[in-house]
C-alpha positions in Angstrom: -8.5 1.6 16.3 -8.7 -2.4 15.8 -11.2 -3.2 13.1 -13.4 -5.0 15.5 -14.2 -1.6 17.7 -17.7 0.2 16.9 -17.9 3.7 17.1 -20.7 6.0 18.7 -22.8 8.2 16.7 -21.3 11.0 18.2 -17.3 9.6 17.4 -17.0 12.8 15.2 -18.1 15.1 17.6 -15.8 13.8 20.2 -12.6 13.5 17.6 -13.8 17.6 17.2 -13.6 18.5 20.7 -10.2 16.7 20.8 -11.0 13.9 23.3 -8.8 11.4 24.2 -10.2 8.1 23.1 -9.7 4.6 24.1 -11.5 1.1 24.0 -14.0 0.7 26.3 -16.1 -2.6 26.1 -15.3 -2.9 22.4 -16.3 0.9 21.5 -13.8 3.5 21.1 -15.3 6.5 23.7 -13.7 9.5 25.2 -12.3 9.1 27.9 -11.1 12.8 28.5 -11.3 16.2 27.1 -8.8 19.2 27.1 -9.4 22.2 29.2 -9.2 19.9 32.9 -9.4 16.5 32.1 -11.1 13.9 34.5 -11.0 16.4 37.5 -12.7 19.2 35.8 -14.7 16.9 34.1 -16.1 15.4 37.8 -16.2 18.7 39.6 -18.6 20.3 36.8 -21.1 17.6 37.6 -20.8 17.6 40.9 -21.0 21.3 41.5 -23.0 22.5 37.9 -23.8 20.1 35.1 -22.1 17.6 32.8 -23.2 15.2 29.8 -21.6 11.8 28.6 -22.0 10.3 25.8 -22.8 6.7 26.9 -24.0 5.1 23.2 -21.5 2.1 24.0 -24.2 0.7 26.7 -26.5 -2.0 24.9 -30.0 -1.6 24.0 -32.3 -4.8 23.3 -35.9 -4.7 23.0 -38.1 -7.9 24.3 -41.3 -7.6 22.6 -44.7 -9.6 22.1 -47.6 -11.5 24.9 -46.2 -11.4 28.3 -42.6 -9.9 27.6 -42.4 -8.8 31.0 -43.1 -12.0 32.9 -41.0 -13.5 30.7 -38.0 -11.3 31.3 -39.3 -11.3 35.0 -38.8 -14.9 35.0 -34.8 -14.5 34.0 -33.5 -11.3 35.4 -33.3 -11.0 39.3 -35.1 -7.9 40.0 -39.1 -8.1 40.4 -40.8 -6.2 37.7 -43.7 -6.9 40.0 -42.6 -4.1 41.9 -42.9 -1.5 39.1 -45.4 0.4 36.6 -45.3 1.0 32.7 -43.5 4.0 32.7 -40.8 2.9 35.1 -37.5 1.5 34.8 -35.6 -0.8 37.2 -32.1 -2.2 38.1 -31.5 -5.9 37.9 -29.0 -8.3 37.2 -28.6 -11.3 34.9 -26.9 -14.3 36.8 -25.3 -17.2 35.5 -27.0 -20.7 37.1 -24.0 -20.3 39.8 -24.7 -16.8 41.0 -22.3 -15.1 39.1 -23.1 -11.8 37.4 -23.0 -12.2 33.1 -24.3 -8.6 33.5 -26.1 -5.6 35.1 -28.5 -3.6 33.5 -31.6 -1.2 33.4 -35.1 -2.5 32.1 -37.5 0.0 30.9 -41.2 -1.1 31.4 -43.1 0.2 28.5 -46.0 -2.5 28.8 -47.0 -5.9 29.8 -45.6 -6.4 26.5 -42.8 -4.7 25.9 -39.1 -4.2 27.8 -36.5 -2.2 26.9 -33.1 -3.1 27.9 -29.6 -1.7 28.8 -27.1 -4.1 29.2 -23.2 -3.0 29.7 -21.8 -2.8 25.8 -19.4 -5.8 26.4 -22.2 -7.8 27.4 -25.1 -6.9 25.1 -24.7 -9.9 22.9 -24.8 -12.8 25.6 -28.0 -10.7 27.5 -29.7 -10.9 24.1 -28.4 -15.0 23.2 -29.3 -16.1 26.9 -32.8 -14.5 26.6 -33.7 -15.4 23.1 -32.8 -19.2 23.9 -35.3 -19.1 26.7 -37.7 -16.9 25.0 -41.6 -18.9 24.3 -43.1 -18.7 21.3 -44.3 -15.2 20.0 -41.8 -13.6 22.5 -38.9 -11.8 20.3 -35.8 -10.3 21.4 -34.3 -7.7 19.1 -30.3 -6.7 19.3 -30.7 -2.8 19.2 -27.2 -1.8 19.8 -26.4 0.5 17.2 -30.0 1.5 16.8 -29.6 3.8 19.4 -27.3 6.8 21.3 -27.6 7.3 25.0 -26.7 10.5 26.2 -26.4 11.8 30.2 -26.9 14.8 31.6 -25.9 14.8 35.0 -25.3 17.3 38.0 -27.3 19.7 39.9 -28.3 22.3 37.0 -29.5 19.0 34.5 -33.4 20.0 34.9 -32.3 23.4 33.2 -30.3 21.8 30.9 -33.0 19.6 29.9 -36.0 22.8 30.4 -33.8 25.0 28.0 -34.9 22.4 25.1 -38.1 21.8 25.9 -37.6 18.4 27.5 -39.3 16.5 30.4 -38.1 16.8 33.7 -39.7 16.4 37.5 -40.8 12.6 36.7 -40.0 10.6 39.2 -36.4 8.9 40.2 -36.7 5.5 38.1 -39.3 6.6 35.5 -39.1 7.8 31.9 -40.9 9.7 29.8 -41.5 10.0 26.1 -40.3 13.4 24.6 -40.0 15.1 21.2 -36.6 16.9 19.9 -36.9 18.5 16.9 -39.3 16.2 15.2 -37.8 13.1 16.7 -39.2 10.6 19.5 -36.8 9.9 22.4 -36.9 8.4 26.0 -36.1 10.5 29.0 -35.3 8.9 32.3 -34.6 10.1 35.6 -31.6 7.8 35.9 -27.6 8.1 35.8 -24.4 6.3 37.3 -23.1 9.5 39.3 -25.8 10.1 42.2 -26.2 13.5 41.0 -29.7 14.9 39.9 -29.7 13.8 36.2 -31.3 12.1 33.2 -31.1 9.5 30.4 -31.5 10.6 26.8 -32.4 7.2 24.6 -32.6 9.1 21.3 -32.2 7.3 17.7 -28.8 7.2 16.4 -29.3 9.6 13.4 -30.8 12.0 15.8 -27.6 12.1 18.3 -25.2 14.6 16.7 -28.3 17.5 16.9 -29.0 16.4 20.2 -25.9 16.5 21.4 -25.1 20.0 19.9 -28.2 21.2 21.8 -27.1 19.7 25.1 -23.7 21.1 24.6 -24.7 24.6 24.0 -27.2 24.2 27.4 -24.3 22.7 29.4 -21.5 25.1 28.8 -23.8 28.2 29.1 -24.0 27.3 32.6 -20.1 26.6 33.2 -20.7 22.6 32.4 -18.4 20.7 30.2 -18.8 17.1 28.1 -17.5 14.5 30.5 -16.0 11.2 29.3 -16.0 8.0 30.8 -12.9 8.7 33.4 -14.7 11.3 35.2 -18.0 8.8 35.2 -15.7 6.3 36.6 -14.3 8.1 39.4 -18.0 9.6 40.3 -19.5 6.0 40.4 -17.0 5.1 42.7 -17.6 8.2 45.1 -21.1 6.5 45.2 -19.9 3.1 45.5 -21.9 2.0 42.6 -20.3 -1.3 40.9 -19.0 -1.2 37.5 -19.4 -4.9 36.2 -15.9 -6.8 35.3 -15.0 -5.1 38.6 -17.1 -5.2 41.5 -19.8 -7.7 39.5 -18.5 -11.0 37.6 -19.4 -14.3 36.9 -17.2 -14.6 40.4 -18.8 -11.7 41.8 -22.4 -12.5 43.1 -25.1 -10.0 44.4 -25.2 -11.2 47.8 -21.1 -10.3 47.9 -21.3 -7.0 45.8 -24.0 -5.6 48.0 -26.8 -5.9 45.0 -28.8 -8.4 47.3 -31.5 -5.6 47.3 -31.8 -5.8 43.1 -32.8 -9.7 43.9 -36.3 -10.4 44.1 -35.9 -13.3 46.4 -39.4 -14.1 46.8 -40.4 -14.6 43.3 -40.6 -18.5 42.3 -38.0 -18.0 39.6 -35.5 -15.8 38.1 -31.7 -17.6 36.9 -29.4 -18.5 39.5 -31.7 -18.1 42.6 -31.0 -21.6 43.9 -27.4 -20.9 44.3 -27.9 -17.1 45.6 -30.3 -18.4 48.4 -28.1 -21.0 49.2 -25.1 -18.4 49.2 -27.3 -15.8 51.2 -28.1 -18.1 53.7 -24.6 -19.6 54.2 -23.2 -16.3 54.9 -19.2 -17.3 54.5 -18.2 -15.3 50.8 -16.7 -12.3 51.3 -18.8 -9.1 50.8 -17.9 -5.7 49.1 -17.0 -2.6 51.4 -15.4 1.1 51.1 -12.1 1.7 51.8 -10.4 5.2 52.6 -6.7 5.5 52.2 -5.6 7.6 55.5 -1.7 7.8 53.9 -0.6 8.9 50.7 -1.7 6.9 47.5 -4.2 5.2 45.2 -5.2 1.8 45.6 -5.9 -0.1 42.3 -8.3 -2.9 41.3 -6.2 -6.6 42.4 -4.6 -5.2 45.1 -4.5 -7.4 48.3 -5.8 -5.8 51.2 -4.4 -7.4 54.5 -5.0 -6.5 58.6 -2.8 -5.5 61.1 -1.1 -8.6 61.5 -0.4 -9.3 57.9 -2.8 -11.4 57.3 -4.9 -11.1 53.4 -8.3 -10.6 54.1 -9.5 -9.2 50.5 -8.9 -7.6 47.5 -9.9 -4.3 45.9 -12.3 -4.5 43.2 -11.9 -0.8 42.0 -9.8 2.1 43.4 -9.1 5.9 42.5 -8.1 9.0 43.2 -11.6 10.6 44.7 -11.7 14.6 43.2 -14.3 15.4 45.5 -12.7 14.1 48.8 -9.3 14.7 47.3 -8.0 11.2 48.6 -8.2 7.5 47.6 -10.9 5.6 47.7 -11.6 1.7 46.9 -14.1 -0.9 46.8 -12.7 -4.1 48.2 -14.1 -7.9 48.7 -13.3 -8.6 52.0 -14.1 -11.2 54.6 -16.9 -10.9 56.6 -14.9 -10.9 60.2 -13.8 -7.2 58.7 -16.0 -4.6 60.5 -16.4 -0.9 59.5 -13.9 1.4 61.4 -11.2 -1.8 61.1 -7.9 -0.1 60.2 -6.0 -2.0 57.5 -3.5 -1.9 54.8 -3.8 -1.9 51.2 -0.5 -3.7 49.6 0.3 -1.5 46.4 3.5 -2.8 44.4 4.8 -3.8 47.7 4.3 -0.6 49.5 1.3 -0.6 52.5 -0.9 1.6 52.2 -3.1 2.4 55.8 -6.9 2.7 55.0 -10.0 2.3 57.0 -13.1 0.3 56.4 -16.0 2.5 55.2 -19.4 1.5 54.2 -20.1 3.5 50.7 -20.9 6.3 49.4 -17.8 7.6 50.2 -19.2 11.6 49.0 -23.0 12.7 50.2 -24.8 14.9 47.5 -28.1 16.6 47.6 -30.3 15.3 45.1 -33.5 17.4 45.1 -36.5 15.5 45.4 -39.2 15.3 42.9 
């Protein structure tokens, strides 16, 4: 471990259980744990319950008269569109379109927005909004203040019930909760399109908390689930992990995010060049991709049609444990229609896969 990576609250916890850790946006997080590994890991939260221990993810606070409309005023989304109480995806785009980042913002008031960035990324989020910020607006660097814990899958709401937590809010809200004498954030929210929630808990508080979870999880044939397994769920859903499927090359209107773009507010960064993009309609756009032969298509890999011809690139590929195939995300040009049949060059070898809009898995989320 380099002297520059930070550690999650929970890093003792993890080293306990045995995980295998790696570097991940700067943090060393598990990646795996024994008993399965990433397939066991997946399959619990789709078919039971799993938690992750997500503490690398940022957390910046924007505090003080008219937070909101400030943020509102930088970040894509339209905080218009939500409540106190609710949380939101948005982007934050460079002047030319490109992504710096995706995160969630948590409305707590008129006056006060809670962000999570993506853990490489925290710091520039929090520079680019402080040197816009107006007078008597502040925006605080939280990263270490906090541990964020998910519990995802369809047994989460009796993982959560067990201790005495919130659950039943509504998809996109968050509610404040008590554990054990200690104030955290519960929100109906996760990156595997499973029933589940987001634990925001103080960073002293995590190791108790996630002893609790634990003891819920496993009691009903869960496991812990490190950040392999979260990757190759997001991907079942299509979800884009930024560096990936989102970059400073990687727009909304391409990645499919064009619906986390409020396009009618007067301002937000980058909108002059996204309209211009979304009107032009020539960049290539991200689709699904579903390997008919045998193999797994990796991120960089040219994709090319039935005459040869490059047409895009995968963004992010993997083995799908659900579908028990491979599965990609791809940029590719726009004369590519769903059902085209194509081939996915992998060190040389062509790999036949079909054009798919995502999610590539359905899952029954129970409505609340």
């Amino acid at each position: 471990m380099t002297q520059t990576q930070r550690t999650s609250p929970l890093h003792q916890a993890h080293v306990d259980l045995g995980a295998k850790m790696a570097d991940f946006g700067g943090w060393q997080m598990p990646i795996e744990y024994p008993g399965g590994g990433v397939v066991a890991e997946h399959t619990a939260v789709r078919e039971r319950v799993g938690v992750f221990d997500v503490s690398h993810l940022g957390k910046a606070s924007v505090t003080g008269p008219g937070a909101a409309a400030f943020v509102n005023r930088c970040l894509t989304n339209d905080l218009g569109r939500i409540e106190p109480g609710k949380a939101q995806y948005t982007l934050c785009c460079s002047e030319t379109g490109g992504v710096v980042d995706d995160l969630i913002a948590y409305l707590r008031s008129e006056d006060d927005v809670f962000l999570i960035p993506n853990a490489a990324n925290t710091a520039t989020v929090v520079q680019m909004l402080r040197d816009e910020a107006p007078e008597g607006v502040s925006v605080t660097d939280q990263h270490e203040d906090y541990a964020v814990l998910a519990v995802q899958g369809p047994l989460s709401d009796e993982v959560l019930t067990a201790l005495g937590l919130p659950v039943d809010h509504e998809y996109m809200s968050f509610e404040e909760a008590d554990f054990e004498g200690t104030p955290i954030t519960v929100c109906r929210t996760g990156y595997t399109g499973e029933r589940g929630y987001e634990l925001v808990a103080p960073s002293a508080a995590a190791p108790a908390l996630w002893a609790a979870l634990m003891e819920q999880v496993t009691q009903r044939g869960g496991l812990p689930a490190g950040l392999g397994a979260r990757d190759t769920l997001r991907t079942e859903m299509g979800y884009p992990l930024h560096g990936n499927d989102l970059s400073l090359d990687i727009t909304p209107v391409m990645a499919g995010s064009a619906w986390a773009v409020g396009w009618e507010k007067e301002s937000f960064w980058g909108k002059e060049a996204l309209v211009a993009q979304r009107v032009a309609k020539e960049s290539r756009v991200l689709k699904g991709l579903v390997v008919t032969g045998r193999g797994i298509p990796r991120a960089h890999c040219a994709v090319k049609d039935a005459e040869g011809t490059v047409v895009g690139e995968v963004t992010s590929g993997t083995f799908s444990p659900t579908r028990k195939e491979g599965i990609a995300l791809a940029l590719l040009d726009r004369s590519v229609s769903l059902g085209s049949q194509v081939v996915v060059d992998v060190r040389g070898r062509d790999l036949p896969a079909e054009v798919v809009k995502p999610p590539f898995v359905q899952v029954q989320v129970r409505a609340s």
